[in-house]
C-alpha positions in Angstrom: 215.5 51.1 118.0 219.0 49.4 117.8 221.9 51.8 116.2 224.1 49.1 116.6 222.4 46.6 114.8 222.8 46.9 110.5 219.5 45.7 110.0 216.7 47.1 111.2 212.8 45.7 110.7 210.3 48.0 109.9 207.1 48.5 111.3 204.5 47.2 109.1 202.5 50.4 109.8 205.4 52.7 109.0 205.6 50.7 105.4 202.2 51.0 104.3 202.6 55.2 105.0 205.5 55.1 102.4 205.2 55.5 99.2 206.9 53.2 96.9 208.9 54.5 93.6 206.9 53.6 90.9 203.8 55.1 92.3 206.4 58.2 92.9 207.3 58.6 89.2 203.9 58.0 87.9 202.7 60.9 90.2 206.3 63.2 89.2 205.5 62.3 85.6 201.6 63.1 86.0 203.0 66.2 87.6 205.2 67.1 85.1 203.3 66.7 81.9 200.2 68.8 83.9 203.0 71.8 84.3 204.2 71.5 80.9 200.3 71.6 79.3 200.2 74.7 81.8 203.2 76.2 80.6 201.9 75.4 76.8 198.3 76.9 77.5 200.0 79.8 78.5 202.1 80.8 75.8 199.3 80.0 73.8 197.4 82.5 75.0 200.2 84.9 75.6 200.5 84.6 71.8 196.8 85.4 71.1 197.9 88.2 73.5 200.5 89.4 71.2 198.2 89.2 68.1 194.9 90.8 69.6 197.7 94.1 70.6 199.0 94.0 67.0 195.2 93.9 65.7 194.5 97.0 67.7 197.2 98.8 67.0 196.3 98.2 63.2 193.4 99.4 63.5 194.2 102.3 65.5 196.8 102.9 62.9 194.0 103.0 60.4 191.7 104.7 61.9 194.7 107.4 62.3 194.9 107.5 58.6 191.0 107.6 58.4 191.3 110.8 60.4 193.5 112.5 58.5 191.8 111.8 55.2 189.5 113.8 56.4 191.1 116.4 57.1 192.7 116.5 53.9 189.1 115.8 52.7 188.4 119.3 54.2 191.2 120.9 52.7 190.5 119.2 49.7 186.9 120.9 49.2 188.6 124.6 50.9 191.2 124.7 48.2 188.4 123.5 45.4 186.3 126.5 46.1 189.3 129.2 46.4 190.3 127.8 42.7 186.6 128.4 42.1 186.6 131.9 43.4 190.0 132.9 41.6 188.4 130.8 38.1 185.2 133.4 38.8 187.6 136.3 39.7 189.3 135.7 36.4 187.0 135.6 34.1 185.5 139.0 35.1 189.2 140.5 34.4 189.0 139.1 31.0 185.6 140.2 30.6 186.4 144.0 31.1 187.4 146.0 28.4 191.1 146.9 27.8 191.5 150.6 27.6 195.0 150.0 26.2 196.5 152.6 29.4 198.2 151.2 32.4 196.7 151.1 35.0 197.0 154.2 37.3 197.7 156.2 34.6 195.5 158.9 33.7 195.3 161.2 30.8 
């Protein structure tokens, strides 16, 4: 090889080895619009991501609120029978006779 010399001929082997532009941008460009589907797939799925979590934590939500209708369910039908019992209690009071003294007092 001649350092001196401005022009230098190439081997023909060392030619066919290289690549030549256009076949370099077709392959970039191939390359590129492969990452960018990627890069789309996957904020497409990171967005189903994000709406499966807020799905779940709707429904755990609700199901939270399920659980404590229930319990108010079951406080529901405690206070119901107390009313009952007092209603019952009640009525015997009324039913006794009045013996027009105080109680506690005795004659």
């Amino acid at each position: 090889m001649c350092f001196t010399c401005p022009f230098v001929q190439a081997d023909k082997g060392d030619l066919e080895s290289k690549v030549s532009v256009n076949q370099f941008d077709e392959s970039f460009n191939l390359l590129d619009r492969g990452l960018s589907d990627a890069l789309e797939k996957m904020e497409s799925q990171m967005s189903i991501e994000d709406a499966l979590k807020e799905t779940l934590q709707e429904l755990q939500s609700k199901l939270h609120l399920k659980l404590d209708r229930q319990e108010l369910d079951s406080l529901r039908d405690q206070l119901e029978s107390r009313i009952r019992e007092v209603q019952v209690v009640r009525a015997t009071v009324k039913e006794k006779p009045d013996d027009g003294e105080p109680a506690g007092f005795r004659r």
